[in-house]
N, C-alpha and C positions, 0 to 999 in steps of 0.2 A: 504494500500500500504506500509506503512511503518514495518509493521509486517512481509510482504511477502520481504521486504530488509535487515531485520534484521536477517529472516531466513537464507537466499540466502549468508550473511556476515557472519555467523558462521560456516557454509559448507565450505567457502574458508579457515575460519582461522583453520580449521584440516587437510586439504591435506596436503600428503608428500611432502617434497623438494628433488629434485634430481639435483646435480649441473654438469652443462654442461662442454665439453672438458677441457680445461685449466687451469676453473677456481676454486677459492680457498674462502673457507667460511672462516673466523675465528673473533675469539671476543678479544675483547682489553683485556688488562691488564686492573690494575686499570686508571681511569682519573689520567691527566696530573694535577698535584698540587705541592700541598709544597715537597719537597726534600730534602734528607742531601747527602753532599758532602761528601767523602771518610774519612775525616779528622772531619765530625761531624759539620759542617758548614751547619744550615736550609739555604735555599736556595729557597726563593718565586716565587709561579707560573708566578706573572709576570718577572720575571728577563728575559732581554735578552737574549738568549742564539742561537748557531747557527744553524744548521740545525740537526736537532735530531732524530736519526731512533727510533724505538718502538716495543716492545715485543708484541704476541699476539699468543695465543690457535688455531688451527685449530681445527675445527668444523666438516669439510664437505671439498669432493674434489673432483672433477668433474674426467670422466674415462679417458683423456689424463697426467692426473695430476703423474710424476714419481718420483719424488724428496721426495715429506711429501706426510703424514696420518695424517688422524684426531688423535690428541692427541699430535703432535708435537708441540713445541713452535716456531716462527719464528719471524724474524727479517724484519721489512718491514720500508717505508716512509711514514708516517700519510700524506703528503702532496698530496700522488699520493694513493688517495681510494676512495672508492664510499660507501656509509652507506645505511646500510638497515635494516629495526626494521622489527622481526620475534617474534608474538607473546609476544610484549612488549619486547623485549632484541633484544638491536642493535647489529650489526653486520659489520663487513668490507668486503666487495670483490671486488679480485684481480685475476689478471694471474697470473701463477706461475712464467713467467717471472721476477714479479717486487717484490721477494722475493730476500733478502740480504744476509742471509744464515738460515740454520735449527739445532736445537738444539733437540736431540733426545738419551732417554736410548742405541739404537740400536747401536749409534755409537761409543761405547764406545770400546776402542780397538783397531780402524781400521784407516787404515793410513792415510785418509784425512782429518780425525780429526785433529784438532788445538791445543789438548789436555788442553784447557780453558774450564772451568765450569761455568754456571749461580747459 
């Protein structure tokens, strides 16, 4: 029995992902740690600090999704995400809703750009 579930568990881990209307795959940046301050100041993972949004890769994007493509970087709130490990590599998803803004080559040039770089 156990051979016949080991089988049956390798079969699920090769199926394709196809991500549904709104929503949005992507993967962290690096973990949250040590940090320098603009000025050259380490700055330790535990320090207090306030509510802090977080860069991350989009991956994968469901067929309602207008705003990003995979390959986009975006800016979201670690606090409001659901985590999910694909094949040993975690992952975050989200609605495109609860994305903060998108950073992309594409928009270089065009007016609703902020004309700030990462």
């Amino acid at each position: 029995m156990s051979a016949n579930r080991e089988k049956h568990s390798t079969q699920h881990d090769k199926l394709p992902i196809r991500m549904l209307h709104d929503r949005v795959l992507v993967r962290q940046d690096a973990a949250e740690g040590e940090r320098r301050s603009g000025g050259g100041i380490l700055i330790p993972a535990t320090a207090a600090v306030g509510r802090r949004l977080a860069w991350a890769e989009v991956v994968a994007v469901g067929q309602n999704v207008r705003t990003v493509e995979p390959g986009d970087r975006v800016l979201y709130d670690p606090e409001d995400r659901a985590e999910v490990e694909v094949r040993g590599i975690a992952y975050v998803l989200m609605r495109e809703r609860d994305l903060h803004a998108v950073a992309a080559d594409r928009f270089e040039g065009s007016e609703d750009s902020t004309g700030l770089y990462l």
